[in-house]
Backbone as JSON, one array per atom type, in Angstrom:
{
  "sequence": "XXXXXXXXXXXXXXXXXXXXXXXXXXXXXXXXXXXXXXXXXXXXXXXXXXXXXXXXXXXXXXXXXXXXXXXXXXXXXXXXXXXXXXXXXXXXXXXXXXXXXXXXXXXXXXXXXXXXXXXXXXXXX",
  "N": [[22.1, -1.88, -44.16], [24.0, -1.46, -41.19], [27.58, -1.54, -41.25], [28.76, -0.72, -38.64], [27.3, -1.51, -36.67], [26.78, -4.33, -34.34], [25.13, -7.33, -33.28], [24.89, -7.01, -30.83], [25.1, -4.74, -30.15], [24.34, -1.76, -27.72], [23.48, 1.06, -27.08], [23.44, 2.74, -25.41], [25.45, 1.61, -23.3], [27.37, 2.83, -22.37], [26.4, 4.49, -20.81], [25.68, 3.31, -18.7], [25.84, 2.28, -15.39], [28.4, 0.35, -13.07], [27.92, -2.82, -12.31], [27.72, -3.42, -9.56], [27.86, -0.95, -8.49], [25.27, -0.6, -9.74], [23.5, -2.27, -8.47], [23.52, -1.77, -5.57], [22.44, 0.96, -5.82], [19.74, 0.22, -6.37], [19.29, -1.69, -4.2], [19.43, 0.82, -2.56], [17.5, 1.96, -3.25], [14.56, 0.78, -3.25], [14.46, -0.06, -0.49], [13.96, 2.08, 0.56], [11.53, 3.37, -0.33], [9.98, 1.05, 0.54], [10.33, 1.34, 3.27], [9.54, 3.95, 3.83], [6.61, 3.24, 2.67], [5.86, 1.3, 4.92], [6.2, 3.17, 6.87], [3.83, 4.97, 6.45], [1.83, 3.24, 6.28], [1.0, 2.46, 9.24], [1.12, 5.4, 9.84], [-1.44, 5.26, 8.65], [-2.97, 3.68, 10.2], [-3.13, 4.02, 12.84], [-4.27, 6.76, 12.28], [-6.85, 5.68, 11.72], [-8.13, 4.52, 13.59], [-8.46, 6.14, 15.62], [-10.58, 7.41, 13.91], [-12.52, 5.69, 13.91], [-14.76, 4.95, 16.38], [-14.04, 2.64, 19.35], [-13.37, 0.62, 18.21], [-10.81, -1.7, 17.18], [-7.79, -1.09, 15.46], [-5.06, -2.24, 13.11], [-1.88, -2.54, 11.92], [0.08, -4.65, 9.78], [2.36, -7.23, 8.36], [1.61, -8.35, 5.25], [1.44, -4.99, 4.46], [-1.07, -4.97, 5.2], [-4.09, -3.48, 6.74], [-6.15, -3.92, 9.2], [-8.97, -3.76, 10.98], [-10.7, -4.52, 13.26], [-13.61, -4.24, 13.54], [-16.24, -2.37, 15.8], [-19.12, -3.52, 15.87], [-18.45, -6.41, 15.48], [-17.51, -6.84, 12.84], [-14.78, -7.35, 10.61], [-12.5, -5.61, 8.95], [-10.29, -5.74, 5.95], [-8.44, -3.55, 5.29], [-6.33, -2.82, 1.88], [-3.74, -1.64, 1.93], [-0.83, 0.61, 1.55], [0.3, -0.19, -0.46], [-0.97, -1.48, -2.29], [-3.49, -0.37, -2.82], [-5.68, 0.44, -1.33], [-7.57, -0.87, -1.03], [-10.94, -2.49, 0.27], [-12.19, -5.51, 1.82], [-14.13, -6.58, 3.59], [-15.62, -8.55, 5.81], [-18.69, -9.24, 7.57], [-19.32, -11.38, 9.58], [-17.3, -13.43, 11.33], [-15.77, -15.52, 9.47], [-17.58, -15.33, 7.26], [-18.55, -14.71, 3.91], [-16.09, -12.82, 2.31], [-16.6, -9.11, 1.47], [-15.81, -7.25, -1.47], [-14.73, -3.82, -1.22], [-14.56, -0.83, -3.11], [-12.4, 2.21, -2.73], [-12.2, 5.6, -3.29], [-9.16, 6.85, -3.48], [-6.55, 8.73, -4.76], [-3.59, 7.74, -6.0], [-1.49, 9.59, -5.35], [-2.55, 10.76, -3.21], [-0.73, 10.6, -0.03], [-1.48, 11.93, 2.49], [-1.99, 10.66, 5.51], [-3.77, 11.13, 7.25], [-6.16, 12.11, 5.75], [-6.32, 9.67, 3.79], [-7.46, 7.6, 6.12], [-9.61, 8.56, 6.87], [-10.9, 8.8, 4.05], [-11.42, 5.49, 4.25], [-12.81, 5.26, 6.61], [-15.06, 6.59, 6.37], [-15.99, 5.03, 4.0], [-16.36, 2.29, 4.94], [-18.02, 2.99, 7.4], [-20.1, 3.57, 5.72], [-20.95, 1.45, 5.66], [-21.02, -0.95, 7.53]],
  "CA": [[22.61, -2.38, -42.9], [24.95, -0.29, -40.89], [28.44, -2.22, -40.76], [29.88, -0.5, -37.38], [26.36, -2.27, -35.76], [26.76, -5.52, -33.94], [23.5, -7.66, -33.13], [24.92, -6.83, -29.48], [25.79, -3.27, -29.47], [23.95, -1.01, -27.12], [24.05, 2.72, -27.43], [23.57, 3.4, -23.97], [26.14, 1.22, -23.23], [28.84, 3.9, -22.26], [26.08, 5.37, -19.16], [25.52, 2.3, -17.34], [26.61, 2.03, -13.84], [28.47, -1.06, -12.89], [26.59, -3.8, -11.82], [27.67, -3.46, -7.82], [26.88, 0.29, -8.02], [23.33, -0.22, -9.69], [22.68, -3.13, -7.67], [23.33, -1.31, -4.67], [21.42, 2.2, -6.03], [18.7, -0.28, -6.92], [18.62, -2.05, -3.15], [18.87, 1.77, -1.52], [16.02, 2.56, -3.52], [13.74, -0.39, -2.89], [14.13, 0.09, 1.15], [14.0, 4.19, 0.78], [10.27, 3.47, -0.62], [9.31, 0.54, 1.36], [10.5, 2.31, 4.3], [8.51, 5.05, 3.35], [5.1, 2.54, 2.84], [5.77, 0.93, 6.13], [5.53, 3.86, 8.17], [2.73, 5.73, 5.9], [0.71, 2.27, 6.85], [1.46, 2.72, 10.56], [0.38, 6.1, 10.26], [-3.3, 5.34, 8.6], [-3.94, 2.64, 11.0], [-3.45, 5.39, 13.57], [-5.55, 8.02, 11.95], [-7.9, 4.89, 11.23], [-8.45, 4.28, 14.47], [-9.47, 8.02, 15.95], [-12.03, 7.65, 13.05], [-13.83, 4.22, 14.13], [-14.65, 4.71, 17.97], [-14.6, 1.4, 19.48], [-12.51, -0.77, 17.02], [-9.36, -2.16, 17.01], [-6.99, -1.34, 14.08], [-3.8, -2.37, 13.13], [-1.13, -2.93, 10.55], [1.26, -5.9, 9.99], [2.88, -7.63, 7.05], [2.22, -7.82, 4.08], [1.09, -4.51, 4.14], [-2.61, -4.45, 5.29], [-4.47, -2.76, 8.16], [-7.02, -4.66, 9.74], [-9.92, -3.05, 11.51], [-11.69, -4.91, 13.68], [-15.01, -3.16, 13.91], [-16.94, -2.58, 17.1], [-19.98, -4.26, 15.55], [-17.98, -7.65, 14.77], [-17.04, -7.31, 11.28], [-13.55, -7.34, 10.18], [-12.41, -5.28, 7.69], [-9.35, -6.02, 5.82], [-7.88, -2.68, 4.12], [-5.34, -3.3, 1.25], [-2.7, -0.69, 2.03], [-0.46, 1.9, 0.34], [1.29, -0.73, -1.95], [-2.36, -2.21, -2.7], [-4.13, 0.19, -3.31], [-6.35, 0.69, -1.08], [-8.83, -2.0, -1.47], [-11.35, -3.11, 1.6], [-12.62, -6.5, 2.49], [-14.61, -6.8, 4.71], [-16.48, -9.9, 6.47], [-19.76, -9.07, 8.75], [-19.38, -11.98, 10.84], [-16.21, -14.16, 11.35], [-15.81, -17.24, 8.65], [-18.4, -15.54, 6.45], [-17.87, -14.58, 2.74], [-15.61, -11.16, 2.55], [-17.54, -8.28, 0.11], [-14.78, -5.91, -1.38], [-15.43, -2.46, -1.09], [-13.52, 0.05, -3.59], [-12.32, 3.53, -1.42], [-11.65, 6.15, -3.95], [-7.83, 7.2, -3.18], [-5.69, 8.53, -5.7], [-2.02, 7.55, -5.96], [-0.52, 10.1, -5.39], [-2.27, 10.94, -1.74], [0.1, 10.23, 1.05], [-1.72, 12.03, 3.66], [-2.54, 9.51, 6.45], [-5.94, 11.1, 8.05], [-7.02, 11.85, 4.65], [-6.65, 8.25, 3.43], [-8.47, 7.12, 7.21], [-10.92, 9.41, 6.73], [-11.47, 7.7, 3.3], [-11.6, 4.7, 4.47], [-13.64, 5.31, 7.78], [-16.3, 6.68, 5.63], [-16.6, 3.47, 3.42], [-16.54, 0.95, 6.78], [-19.51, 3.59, 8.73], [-21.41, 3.89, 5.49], [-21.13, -0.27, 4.86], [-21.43, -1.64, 8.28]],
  "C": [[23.87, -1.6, -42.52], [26.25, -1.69, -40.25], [28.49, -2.19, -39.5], [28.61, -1.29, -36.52], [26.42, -3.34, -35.4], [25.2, -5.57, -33.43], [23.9, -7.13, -31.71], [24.94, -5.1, -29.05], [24.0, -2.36, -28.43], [24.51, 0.74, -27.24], [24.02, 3.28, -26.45], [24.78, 2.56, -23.04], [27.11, 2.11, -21.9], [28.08, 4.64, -20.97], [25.92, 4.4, -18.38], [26.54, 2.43, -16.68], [27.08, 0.74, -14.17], [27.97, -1.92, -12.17], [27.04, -3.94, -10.11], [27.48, -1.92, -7.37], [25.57, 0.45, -8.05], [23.11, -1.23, -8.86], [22.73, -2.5, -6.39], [22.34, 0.65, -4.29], [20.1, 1.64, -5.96], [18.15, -0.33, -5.15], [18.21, -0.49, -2.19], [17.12, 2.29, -1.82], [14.24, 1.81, -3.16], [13.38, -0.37, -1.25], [13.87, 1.48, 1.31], [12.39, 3.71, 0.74], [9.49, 2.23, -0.02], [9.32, 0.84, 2.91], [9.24, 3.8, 4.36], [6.48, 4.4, 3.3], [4.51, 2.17, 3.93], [5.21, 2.0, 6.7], [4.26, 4.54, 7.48], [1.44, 4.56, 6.15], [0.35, 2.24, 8.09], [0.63, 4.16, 11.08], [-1.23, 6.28, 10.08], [-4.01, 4.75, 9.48], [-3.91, 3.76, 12.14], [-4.51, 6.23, 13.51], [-6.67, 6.77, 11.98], [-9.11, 4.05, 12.66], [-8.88, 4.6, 15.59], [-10.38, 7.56, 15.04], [-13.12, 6.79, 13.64], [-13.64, 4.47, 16.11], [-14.82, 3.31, 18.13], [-13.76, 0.52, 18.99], [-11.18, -0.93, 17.31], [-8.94, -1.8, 15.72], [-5.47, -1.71, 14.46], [-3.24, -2.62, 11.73], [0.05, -4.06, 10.96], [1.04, -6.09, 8.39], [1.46, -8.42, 6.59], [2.06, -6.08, 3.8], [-0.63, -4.13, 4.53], [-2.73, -4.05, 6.73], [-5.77, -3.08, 7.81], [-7.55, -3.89, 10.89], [-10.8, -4.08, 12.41], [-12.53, -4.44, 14.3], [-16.45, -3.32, 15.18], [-18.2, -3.52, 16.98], [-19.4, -5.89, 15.33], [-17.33, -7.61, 13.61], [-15.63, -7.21, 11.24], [-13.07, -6.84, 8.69], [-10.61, -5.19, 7.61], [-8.7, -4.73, 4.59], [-6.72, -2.67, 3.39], [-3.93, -2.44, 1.49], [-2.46, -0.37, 1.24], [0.2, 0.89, -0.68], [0.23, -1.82, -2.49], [-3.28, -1.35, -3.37], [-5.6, 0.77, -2.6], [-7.57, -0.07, -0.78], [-9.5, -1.96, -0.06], [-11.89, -4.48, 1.36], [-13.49, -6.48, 3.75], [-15.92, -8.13, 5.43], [-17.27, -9.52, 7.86], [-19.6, -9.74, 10.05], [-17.95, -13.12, 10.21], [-16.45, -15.46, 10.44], [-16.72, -17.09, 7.23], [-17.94, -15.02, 5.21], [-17.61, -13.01, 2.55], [-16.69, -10.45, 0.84], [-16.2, -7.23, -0.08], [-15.46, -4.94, -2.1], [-13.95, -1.59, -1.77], [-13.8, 1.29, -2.77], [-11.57, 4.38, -3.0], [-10.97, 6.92, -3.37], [-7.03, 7.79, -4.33], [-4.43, 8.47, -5.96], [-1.58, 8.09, -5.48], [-0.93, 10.7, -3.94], [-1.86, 10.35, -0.83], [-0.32, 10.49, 2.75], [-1.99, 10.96, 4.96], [-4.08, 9.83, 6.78], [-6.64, 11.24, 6.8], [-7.44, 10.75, 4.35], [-7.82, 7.55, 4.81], [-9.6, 7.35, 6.97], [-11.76, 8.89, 5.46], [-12.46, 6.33, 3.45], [-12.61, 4.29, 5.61], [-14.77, 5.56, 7.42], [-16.82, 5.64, 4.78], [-17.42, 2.89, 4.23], [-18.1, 1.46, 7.25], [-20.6, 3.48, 7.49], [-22.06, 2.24, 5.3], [-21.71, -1.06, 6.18], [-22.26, -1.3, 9.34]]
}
């Protein structure tokens, strides 16, 4: 057992920030990258909405972009801090089917991701 060791000691101790610098590095960072999701949602429903002639899209909180598809259906796409997911319900009230869109993390493009996603929707509904 090493005397100079307390059950408390920390060895990183000596680089921490103080707790009103990291809490405020923490909050810039938290709005830098939801800032950043927001509008990258904003811009798929855009691109998403050149893809589907006819349809309504949109985005709103939490995060999703909602398609409502010229045929009726309603598709509910999970967004960038989701993952992507779809939902979608044929006819209003009826039971949603989710549809995986292969995306991978790390693309940001907007028409790419649409284009993803526009191809699911046309080949599903």
């Amino acid at each position: 057992m090493n005397p100079n060791k307390h059950d408390d000691y920390d060895p990183l101790s000596a680089f921490e920030l103080p707790p009103d610098v990291m809490s405020s590095t923490l909050e810039h960072a938290i709005s830098d990258d939801a800032g950043a999701t927001h509008e990258q949602g904003h811009a798929v429903a855009t691109a998403l909405q050149r893809a589907l002639k006819g349809s309504s899209v949109e985005f709103g909180f939490p995060g999703i972009v909602t398609a409502h598809l010229a045929s009726g259906a309603v598709a509910r796409c999970g967004g960038p801090a989701f993952g992507w997911l779809v939902d979608v319900e044929r006819k209003p009230g009826a039971t949603s089917i989710t549809l995986e869109v292969s995306i991978p993390d790390d693309i940001r493009d907007a028409k790419h991701i649409a284009d993803a996603l526009a191809k699911v929707l046309k080949s599903y509904v």
